[in-house]
N, C-alpha and C positions, 0 to 999 in steps of 0.2 A: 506667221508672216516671215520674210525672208526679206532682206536687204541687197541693193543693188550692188553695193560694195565690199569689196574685201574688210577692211574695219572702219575703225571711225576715220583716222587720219586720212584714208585714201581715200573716203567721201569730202572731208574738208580741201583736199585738193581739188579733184573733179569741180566740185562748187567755185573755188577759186579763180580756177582756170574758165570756166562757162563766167563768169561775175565780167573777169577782164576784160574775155573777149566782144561783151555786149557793152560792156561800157566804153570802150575804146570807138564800136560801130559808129561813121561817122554818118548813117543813113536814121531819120530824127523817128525818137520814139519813145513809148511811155511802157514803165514797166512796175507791176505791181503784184502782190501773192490775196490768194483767197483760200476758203476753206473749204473743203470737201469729204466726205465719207471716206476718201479712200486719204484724206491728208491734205496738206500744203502742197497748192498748185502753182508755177509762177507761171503770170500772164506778160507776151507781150503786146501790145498794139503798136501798128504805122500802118503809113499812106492813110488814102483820106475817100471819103464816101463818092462815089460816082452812082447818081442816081439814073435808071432803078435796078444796079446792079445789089446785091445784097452782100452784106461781110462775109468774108472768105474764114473760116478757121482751120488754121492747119494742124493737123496729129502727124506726129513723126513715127519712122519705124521702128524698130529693133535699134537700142542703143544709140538713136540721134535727139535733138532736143532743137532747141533755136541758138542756142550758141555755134553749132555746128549746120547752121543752114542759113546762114547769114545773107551768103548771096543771090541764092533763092527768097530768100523773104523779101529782099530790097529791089528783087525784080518782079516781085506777087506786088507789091503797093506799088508800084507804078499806074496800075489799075482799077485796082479794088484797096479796101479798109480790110487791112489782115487781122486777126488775132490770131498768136502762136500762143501755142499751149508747152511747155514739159508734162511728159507724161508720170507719173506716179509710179514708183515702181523704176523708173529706168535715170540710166544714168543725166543729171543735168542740174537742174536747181529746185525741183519738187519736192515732194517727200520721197525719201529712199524705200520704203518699205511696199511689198506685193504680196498679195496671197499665195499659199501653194496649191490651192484646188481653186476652182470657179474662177478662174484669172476673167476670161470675157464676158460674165455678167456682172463683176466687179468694175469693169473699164467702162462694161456701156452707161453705167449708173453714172460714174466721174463723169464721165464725158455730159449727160443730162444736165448734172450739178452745175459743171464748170460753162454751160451756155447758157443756165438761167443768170448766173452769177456777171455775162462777159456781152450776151448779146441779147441789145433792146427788144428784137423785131426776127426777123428771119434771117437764116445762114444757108449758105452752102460750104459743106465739108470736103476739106483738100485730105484724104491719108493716105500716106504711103505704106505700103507694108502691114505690119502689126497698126500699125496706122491706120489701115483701109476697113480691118477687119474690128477695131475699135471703133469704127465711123457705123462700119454696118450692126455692131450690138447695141448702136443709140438709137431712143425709139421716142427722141423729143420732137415734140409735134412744129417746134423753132425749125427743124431740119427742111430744107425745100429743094435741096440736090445735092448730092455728093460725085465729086470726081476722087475716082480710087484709080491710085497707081500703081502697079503691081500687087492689088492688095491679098493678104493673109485672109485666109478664111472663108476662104471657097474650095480649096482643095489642097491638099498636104504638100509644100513645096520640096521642090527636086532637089537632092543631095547628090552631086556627082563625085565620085571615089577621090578624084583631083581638088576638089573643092574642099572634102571633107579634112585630105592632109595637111592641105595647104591652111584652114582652120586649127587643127591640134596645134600644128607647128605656132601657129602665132600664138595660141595662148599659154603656151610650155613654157616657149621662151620670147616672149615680146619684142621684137626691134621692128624699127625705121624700113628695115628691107623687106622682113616675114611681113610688115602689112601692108607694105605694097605690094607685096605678091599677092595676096588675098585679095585687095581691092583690085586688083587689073583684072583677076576673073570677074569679078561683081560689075564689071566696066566693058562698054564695046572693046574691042580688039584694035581697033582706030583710033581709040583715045588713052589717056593716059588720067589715072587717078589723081585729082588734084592735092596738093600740100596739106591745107589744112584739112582736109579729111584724111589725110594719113598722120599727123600730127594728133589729131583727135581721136582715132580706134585704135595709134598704141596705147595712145594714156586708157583706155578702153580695157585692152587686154591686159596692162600692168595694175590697175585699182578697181574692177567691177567685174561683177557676176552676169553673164552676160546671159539670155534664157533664149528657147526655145521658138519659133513660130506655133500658133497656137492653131490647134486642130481645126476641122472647117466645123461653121456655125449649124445651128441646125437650117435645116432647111426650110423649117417653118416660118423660122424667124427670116428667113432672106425673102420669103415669099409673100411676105407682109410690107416688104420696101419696094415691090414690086411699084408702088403707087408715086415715089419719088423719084423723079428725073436723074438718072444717074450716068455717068460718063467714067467707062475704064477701061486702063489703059497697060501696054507692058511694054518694056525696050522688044527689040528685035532680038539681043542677045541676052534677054535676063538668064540671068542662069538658073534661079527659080524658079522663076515663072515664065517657062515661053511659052509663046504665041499657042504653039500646040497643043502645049497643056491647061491652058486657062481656056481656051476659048471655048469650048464645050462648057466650062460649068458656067461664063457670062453669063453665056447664052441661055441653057438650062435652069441657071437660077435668080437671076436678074432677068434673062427677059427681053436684055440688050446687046448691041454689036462689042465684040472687043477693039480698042484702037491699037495698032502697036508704032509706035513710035520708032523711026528708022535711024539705025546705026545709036541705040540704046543699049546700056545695061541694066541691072537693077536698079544702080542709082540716078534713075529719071533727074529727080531736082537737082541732083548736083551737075549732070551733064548736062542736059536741055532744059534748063531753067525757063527758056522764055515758050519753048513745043509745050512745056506743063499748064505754062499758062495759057497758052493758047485753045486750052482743052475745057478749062473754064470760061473763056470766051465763046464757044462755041455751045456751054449749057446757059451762060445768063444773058445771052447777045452781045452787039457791038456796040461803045459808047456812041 
């Protein structure tokens, strides 16, 4: 097992800092930890049941959590009954520790656990990223649709030469500027990387081990969710995952249309917060 963080200290900050920021959140919510195979999971719940929509649970991607998706959550329960997960293994307030082999059939296991543990009845799964491709290794019979946003695990994401510098750079030497340069490629060209998300991936690159997207799933196992209603989706500019490159395996292994969301990056939830939801609106209908 391998740790999310550089040592202990720089895990007791990260926690600190995710503690504040959710405690401080003036959007009303309940927060509590469960146990799992893979460790200590922290759960949040808000917003409130809109029947017969079904609880939303959302997986984050690569190195995000619910203290860093605040504004996106407070705009997901406007709606629906959320529950945010921290993932295990990544930076936030879960357990620090991942495996170094079988990472995806280790996640899809957590993720079963942590919906017997969080939701009564039926769910439908919000992941982004590492997110999406953790939504697609759960094989809980709870699941009744999944909306994947850019997600992991369909095909090997694109590393552009500019991308890959612009990354070394930030985690050689961590500042305020090196990670907004990094996040503005991860962003349309029209927009600009919000604050606290650049506040939050330096403290990223100064205390946490940050890892890999994880290779695509097998294909058998994606051809077994064929049977679940699924909705996915990519910016217009991701830089992983464009339009061009996902849209084939959608379609190929899912079985479904890809949506791509206009004037996006990678980070859909933090850009288009309310287009993400909308995309869940359109798999559980309109109130």
């Amino acid at each position: 097992m391998r740790s999310a963080y550089v040592n202990t200290a720089s895990g007791e900050l990260i926690h600190r800092w995710c503690t504040e920021k959710i405690q401080d959140w003036a959007t009303a919510h309940r927060r509590w930890t469960i146990t799992t195979s893979a460790g200590a999971t922290r759960v949040v719940a808000l917003g409130h049941a809109h029947e017969p929509r079904p609880t939303v649970v959302v997986v984050p991607g690569t190195n995000m959590n619910t203290a860093a998706s605040l504004p996106f959550l407070a705009e997901l329960a406007t709606r629906y009954r959320v529950i945010a997960l921290d993932i295990p293994g990544q930076p936030g307030l879960s357990a620090p520790q991942r495996p170094r082999s079988g990472r995806m059939a280790w996640y899809g296991r957590w993720l079963d656990e942590a919906l017997q543990q969080t939701v009564p009845d039926t769910t439908v799964l919000l992941g982004h990223s590492l997110g999406g491709a953790i939504a697609l290794a759960c094989s809980s019979e709870r699941v009744i649709g999944r909306v994947l946003i850019a997600p992991a695990g369909l095909v090997r994401l694109a590393v552009p030469p500019r991308l890959l510098t612009a990354t070394l750079g930030w985690l050689a030497a961590p500042s305020t500027a090196r990670t907004d340069r990094l996040l503005q490629l991860m962003t349309s060209p029209t927009r600009s990387a919000t604050p606290h998300l650049i506040e939050w991936m330096t403290l990223v690159a100064r205390y946490c081990r940050t890892t890999l997207a994880p290779a695509p799933l097998n294909p058998t196992l994606l051809d077994s969710h064929r049977s679940v209603a699924t909705v996915v989706a990519t910016g217009s500019h991701d830089i992983f995952l464009p339009p061009h490159r996902l849209e084939p395996a959608v379609r190929d292994l899912l079985g479904t249309d890809l949506h791509v969301i206009p004037d996006c990056g990678h980070l859909a939830l933090d850009e288009h917060p309310a287009r993400v939801a909308g995309l869940l609106d359109e798999l559980t209908g309109p109130l």
